[in-house]
PABA-465370 format. One line per field, with one value per residue (C-alpha): chain; residue in three letters; x, y, z. Coordinates in steps of 0.25 Angstrom, whole numbers, plus 5000, padded with zeros to 4 digits. Layout:
<recs>
unit	A:...
code	ala:...
u	X:...
v	Y:...
w	Z:...
</recs>
This chain:
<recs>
unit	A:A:A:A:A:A:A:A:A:A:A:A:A:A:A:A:A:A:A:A:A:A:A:A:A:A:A:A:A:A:A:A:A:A:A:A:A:A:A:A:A:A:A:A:A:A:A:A:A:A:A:A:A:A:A:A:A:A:A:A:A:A:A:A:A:A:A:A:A:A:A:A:A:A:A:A:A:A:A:A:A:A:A:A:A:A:A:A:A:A:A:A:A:A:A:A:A:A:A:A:A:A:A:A:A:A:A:A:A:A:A:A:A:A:A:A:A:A:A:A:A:A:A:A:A:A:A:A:A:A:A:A:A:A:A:A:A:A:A:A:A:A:A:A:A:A:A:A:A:A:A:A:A:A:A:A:A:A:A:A:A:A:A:A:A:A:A:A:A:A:A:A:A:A:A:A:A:A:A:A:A:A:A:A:A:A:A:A:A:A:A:A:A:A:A:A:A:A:A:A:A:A:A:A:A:A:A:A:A:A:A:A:A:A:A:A:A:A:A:A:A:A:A:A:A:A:A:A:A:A:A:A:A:A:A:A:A:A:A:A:A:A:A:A:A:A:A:A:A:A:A:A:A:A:A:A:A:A:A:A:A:A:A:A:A:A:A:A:A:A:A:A:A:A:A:A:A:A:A:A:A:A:A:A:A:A:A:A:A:A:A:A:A:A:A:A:A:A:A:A:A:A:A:A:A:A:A:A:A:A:A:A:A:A:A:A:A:A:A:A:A:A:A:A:A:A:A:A:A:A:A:A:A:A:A:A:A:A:A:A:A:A:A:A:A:A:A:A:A:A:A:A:A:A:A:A:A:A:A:A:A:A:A:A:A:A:A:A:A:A:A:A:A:A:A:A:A:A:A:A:A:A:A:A:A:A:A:A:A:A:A:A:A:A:A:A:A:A:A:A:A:A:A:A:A:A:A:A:A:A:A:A:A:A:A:A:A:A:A:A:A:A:A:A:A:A:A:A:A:A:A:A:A:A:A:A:A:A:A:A:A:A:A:A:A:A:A:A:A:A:A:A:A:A:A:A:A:A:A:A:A:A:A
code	unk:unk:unk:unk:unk:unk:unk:unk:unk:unk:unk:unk:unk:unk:unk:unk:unk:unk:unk:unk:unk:unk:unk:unk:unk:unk:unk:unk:unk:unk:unk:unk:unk:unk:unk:unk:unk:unk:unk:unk:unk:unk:unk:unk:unk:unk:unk:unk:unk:unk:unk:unk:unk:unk:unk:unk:unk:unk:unk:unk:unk:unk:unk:unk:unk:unk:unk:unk:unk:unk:unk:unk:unk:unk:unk:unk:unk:unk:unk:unk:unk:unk:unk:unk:unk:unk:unk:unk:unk:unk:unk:unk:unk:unk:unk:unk:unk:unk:unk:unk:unk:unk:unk:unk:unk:unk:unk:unk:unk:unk:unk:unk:unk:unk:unk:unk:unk:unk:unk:unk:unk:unk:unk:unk:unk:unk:unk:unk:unk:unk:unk:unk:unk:unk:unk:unk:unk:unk:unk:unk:unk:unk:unk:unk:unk:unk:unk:unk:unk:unk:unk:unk:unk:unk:unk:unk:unk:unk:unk:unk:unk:unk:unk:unk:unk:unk:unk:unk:unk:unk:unk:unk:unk:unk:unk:unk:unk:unk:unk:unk:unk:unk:unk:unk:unk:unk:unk:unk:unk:unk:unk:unk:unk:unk:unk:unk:unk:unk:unk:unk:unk:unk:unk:unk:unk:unk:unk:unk:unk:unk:unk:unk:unk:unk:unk:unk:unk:unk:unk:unk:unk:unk:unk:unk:unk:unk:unk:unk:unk:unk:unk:unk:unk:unk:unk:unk:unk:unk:unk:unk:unk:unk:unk:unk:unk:unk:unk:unk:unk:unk:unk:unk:unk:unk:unk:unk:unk:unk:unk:unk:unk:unk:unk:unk:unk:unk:unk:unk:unk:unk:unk:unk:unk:unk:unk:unk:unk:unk:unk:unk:unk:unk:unk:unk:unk:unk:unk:unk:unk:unk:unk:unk:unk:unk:unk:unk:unk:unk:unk:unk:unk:unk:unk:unk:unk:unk:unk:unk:unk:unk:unk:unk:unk:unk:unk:unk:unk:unk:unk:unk:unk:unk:unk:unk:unk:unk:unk:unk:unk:unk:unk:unk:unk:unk:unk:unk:unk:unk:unk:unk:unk:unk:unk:unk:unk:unk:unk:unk:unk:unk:unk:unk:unk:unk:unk:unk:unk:unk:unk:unk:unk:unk:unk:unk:unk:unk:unk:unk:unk:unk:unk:unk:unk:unk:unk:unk:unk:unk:unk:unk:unk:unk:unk:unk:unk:unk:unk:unk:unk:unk:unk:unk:unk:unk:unk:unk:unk:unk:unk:unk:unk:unk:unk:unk:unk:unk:unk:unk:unk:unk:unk:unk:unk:unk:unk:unk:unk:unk:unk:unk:unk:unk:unk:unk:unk:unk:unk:unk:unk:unk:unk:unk:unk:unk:unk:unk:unk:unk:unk:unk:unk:unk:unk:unk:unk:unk:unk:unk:unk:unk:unk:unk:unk:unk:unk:unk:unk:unk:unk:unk:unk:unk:unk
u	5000:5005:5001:5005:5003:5003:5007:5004:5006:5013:5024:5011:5005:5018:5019:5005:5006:5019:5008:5000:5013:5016:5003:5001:5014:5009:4998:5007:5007:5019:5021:5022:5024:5015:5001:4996:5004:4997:4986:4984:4987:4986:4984:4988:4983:4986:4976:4983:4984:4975:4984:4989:4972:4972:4983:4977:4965:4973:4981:4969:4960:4972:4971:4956:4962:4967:4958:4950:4960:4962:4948:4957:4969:4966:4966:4967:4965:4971:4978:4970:4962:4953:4954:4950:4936:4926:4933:4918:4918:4932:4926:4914:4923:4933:4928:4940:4948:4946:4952:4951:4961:4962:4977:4985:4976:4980:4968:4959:4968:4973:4959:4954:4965:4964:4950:4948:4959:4952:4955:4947:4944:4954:4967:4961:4962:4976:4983:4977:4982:4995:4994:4990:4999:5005:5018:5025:5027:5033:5040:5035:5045:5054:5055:5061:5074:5074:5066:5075:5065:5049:5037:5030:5015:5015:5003:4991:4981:4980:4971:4978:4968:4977:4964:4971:4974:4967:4975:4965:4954:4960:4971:4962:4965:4979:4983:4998:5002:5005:5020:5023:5018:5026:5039:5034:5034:5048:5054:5048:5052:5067:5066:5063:5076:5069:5079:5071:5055:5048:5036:5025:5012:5004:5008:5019:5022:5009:5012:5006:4996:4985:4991:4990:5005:5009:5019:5025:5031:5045:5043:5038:5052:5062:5054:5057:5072:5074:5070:5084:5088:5080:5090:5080:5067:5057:5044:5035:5025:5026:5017:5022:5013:5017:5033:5036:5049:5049:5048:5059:5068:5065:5071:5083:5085:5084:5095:5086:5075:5080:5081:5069:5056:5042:5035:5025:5022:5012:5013:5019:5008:4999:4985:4989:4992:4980:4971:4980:4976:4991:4991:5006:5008:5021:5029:5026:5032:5046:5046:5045:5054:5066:5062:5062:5077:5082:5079:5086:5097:5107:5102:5111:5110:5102:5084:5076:5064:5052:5037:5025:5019:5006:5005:4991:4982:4970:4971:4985:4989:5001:5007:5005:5012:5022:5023:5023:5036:5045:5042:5047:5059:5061:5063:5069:5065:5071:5057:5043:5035:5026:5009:5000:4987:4974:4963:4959:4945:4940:4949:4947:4953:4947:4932:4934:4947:4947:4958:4959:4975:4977:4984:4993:4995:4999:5009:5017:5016:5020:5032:5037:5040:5046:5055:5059:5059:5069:5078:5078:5080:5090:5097:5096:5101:5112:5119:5119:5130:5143:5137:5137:5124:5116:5108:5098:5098:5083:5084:5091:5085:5090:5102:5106:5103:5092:5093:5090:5097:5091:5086:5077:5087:5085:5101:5105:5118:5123:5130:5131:5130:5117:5114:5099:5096:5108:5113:5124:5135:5133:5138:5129:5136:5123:5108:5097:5083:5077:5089:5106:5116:5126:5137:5145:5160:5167:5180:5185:5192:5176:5178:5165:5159:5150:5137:5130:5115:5101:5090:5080:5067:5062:5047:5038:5035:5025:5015
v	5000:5015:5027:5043:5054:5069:5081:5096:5108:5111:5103:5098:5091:5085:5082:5076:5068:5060:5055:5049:5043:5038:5032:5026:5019:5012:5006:5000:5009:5014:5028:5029:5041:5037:5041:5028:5018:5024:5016:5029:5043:5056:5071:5079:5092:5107:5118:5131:5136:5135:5130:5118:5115:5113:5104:5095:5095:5091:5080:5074:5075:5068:5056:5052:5044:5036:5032:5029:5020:5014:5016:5008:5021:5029:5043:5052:5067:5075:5087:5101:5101:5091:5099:5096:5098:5086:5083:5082:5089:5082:5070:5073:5080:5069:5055:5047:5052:5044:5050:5065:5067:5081:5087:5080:5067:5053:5047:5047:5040:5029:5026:5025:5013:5006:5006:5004:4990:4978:4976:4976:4987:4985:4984:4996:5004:4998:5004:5016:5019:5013:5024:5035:5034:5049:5051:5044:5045:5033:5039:5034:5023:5031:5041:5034:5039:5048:5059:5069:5081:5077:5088:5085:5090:5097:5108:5101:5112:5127:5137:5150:5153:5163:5168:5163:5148:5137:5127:5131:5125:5113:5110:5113:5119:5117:5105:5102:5088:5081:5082:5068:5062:5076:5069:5055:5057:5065:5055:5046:5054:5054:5040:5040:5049:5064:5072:5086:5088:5102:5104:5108:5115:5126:5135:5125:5136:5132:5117:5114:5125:5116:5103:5103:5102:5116:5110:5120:5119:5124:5111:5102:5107:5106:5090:5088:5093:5080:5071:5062:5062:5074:5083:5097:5102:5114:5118:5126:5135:5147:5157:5171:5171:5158:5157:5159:5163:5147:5143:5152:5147:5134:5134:5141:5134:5118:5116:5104:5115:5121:5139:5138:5146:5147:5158:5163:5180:5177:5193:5206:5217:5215:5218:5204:5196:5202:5197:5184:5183:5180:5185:5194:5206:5207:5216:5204:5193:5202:5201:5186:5184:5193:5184:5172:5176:5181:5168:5159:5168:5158:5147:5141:5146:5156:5156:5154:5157:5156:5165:5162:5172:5176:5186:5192:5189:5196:5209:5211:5223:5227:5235:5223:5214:5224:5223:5207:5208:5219:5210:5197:5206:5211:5199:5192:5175:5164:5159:5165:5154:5165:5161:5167:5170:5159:5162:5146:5143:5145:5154:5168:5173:5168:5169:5185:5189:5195:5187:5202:5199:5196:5182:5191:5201:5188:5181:5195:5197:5182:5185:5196:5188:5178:5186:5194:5181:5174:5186:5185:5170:5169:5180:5173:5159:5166:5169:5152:5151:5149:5144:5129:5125:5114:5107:5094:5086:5079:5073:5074:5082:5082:5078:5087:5088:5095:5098:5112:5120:5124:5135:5127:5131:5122:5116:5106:5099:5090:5079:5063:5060:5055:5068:5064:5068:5074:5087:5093:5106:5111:5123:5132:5136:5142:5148:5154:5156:5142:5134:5132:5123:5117:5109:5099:5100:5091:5088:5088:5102:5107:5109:5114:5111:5124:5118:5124:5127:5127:5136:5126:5132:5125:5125:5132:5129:5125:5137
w	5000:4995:5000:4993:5000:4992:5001:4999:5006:5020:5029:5038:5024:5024:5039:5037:5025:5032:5043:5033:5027:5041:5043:5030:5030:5046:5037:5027:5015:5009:5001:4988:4977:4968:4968:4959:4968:4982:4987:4998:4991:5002:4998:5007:5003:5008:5004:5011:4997:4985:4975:4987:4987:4972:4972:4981:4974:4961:4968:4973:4959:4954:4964:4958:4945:4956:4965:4952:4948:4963:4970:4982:4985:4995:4993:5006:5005:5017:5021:5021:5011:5018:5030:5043:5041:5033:5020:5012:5001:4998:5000:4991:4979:4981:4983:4979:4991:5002:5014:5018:5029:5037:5038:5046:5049:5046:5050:5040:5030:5040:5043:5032:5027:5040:5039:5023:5026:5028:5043:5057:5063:5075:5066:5058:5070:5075:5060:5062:5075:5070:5056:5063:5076:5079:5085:5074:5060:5050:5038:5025:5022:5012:5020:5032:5034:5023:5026:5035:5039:5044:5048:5061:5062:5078:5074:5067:5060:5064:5073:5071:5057:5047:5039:5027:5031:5030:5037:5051:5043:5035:5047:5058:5073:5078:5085:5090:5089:5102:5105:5108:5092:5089:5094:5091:5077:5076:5082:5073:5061:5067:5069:5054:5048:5050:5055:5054:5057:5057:5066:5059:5061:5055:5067:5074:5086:5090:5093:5107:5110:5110:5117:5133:5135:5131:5122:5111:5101:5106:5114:5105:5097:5110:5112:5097:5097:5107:5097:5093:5079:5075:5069:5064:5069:5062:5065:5056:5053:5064:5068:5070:5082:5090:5087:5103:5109:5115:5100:5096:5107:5104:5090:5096:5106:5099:5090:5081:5078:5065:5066:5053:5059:5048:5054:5042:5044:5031:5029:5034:5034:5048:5041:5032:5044:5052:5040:5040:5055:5057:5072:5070:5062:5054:5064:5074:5063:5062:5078:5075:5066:5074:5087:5078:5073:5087:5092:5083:5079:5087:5078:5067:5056:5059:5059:5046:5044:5037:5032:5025:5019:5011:5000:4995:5008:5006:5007:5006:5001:4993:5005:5014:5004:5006:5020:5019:5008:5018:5029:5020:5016:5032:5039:5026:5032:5026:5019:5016:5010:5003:4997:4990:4998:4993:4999:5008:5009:5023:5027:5034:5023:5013:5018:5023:5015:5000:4992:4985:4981:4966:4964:4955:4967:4975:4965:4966:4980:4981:4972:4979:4993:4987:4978:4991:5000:4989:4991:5005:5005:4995:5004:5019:5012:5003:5019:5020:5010:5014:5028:5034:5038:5044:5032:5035:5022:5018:5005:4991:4982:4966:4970:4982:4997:5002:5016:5026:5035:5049:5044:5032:5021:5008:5006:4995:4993:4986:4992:4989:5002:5010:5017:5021:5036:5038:5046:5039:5038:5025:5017:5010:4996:4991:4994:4986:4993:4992:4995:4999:4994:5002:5002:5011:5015:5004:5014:5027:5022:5021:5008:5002:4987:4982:4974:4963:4968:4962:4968:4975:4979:4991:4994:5002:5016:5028:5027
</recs>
């Protein structure tokens, strides 16, 4: 038996869609690449965009030949465009799927095999505890020992409520996961080869809030760090408003949690963020950004970090633009992973807001911040060269090792050696804004070789 699973959108999609993997290989199946050869496909969908929705809805039109030619594969839509809420309409204007599974739920697919098998009820319920036990996560078989760097879900949904997001509605309220499956399923992963796991959640700082512990999540990262073997922790998305001075210190202080910090400002003029209901105004994120640098100033090598933002919100005028692009070019962060405004159905936004800014209008605006943001990229990264850095090798790609630096740099080097999983010194001989190249000593004399580079983009990040 063969399952496939299809993944878009953000690093919780991915984090999910491993869980599915992990459960189905307990029941037996093993993964596959192909589509035709799966006797289990699973869509994971992401709709926080329009053009992410539609590619869903393609993917999944192009599944009904399929299921025509095989009425016995199980097809399993999940993710957020099911949602939390009942999935009938989905049902009704697809009736060849057969499972509709909320974000981050397992269930529904595990019970459905164990049930559809021909077994008693009693051993039907003893594998599905078995698939679905939490604390622990089995790598899919080819990835066992290979794969070097792992997302752990610790913030499942969302209650703070953006007026233009609609992961509240399809993600639903916010739950922290226990901290002991947390540490269960790291040290599971470890056990597996992982040398690196990011936390993840839609606003991560809020990990614990609403378990009776008071655990937080500069806790959950000092009880994490103990874990043997683990070389490299992250965590993302922040919030501008819960990124405490105990977070802060807790990255400083704990040398496995890697000096990278995603704090989104989504834009610099206050009438913008007030519409946004983002709870900080832009002279507030500056504030943030100089503690958050302060802070980690005594980290090696140095703090990175990382913005969201949106152009073309409704009503955004040209001067608040402006105020968005001189706060972009003022505090000059290593990243800003930059949309397009689409207005999400259900959304405050889109039932009370007037998406009155021309696609056109967006296109430019979009252009303008990333022009600016390569500049400063390519300007931050050009300072890497000539320096020894710490880089974590995950796999080759074309040839060369790709690995990142503490602060999330994209390095490649080319090396014949086995390089996967491993920590190592390396020399940055050249940087643009998307990536470094490096180069190992080629003696004991530290003799170093200068490679030819090629610009590699590197994609977009959790949003």
């Amino acid at each position: 038996m063969k399952y496939h699973i299809w993944t878009e959108g953000c690093q919780m999609n991915v984090a999910d869609s491993q869980r599915v993997a992990s459960a189905l290989e307990r029941l037996g199946y093993q993964m596959t690449e192909q589509p035709e050869a799966a006797d289990v496909i699973v869509l994971n969908t992401c709709v926080v965009r329009q053009s992410a929705e539609d590619k869903a809805y393609g993917r999944l039109h192009s599944l009904r030949p399929l299921k025509e030619r095989n009425p016995n594969l199980v097809i399993n839509l999940m993710g957020c465009l099911v949602g939390i809420k009942n999935a009938e309409r989905l049902k009704e204007r697809f009736p060849f799927v057969d499972v509709f599974s909320p974000p981050s739920d397992v269930g529904p697919l595990v019970t459905y095999l164990t049930q559809a098998e021909s077994r008693s009820s009693e051993e039907a319920a003893t594998l599905e505890r078995f698939a679905l036990m939490d604390g622990e996560l089995i790598l899919p078989q080819s990835q066992r020992g290979r794969q070097v760097s792992a997302f752990v879900s610790a913030v499942l949904g969302c209650s703070h409520a953006c007026t233009f997001c609609i992961i509240p509605y399809r993600r639903g309220v916010e739950r922290s996961r226990p901290m002991a499956d947390i540490l269960g399923e790291v040290r599971s992963l470890v056990a597996q080869g992982v040398k690196e796991v990011t936390l993840l959640g839609q606003i991560v700082d809020r990990y614990g809030k609403d378990l009776p512990d008071g655990a937080s999540l500069a806790t959950l990262l000092r009880r994490v760090h103990e874990v043997e073997g683990l070389e490299r922790i992250r965590f993302l998305t922040s919030h501008p408003n819960y990124l405490t001075e105990d977070l802060l210190d807790a990255v400083a202080e704990l040398p496995k949690v890697m000096p990278h910090i995603e704090v989104p400002v989504q834009a610099g003029d206050d009438e913008v963020l007030a519409r946004m209901k983002r709870g900080y105004t832009a002279d507030e994120y500056r504030r943030l950004i100089e503690r958050i640098r302060a802070h980690l100033s005594g980290k090696t090598p140095g703090v990175s970090i990382a913005t969201d933002i949106i152009v073309g919100f409704p009503g955004e005028s040209e001067a608040q633009f402006q105020r968005t692009y001189d706060l972009l070019a003022e505090l000059r962060l290593d990243v800003a992973h930059l949309a397009r405004y689409s207005p999400r159905p259900g959304t405050v936004a889109e039932r009370k807001m007037v998406d009155d800014v021309p696609e056109e209008e967006k296109m430019r605006r979009f252009r303008l911040l990333e022009e600016l943001q390569e500049r400063i990229a390519g300007e931050i990264n050009a300072a890497y060269v000539g320096k020894t850095v710490e880089v974590l090798f995950e796999e080759k790609v074309r040839g060369r090792w790709k690995g990142r630096t503490p602060t999330n740099k994209l390095v490649f080097l080319e090396s014949e050696e086995d390089l996967r999983g491993k920590v190592l010194p390396v020399l940055i001989t050249w940087a643009g804004p998307w990536s470094m190249q490096a180069s190992l000593p080629l003696n004991p004399a530290g003799l170093i070789q200068p490679q030819t580079a090629s610009l590699v983009r590197e994609p977009a990040g959790f949003n």
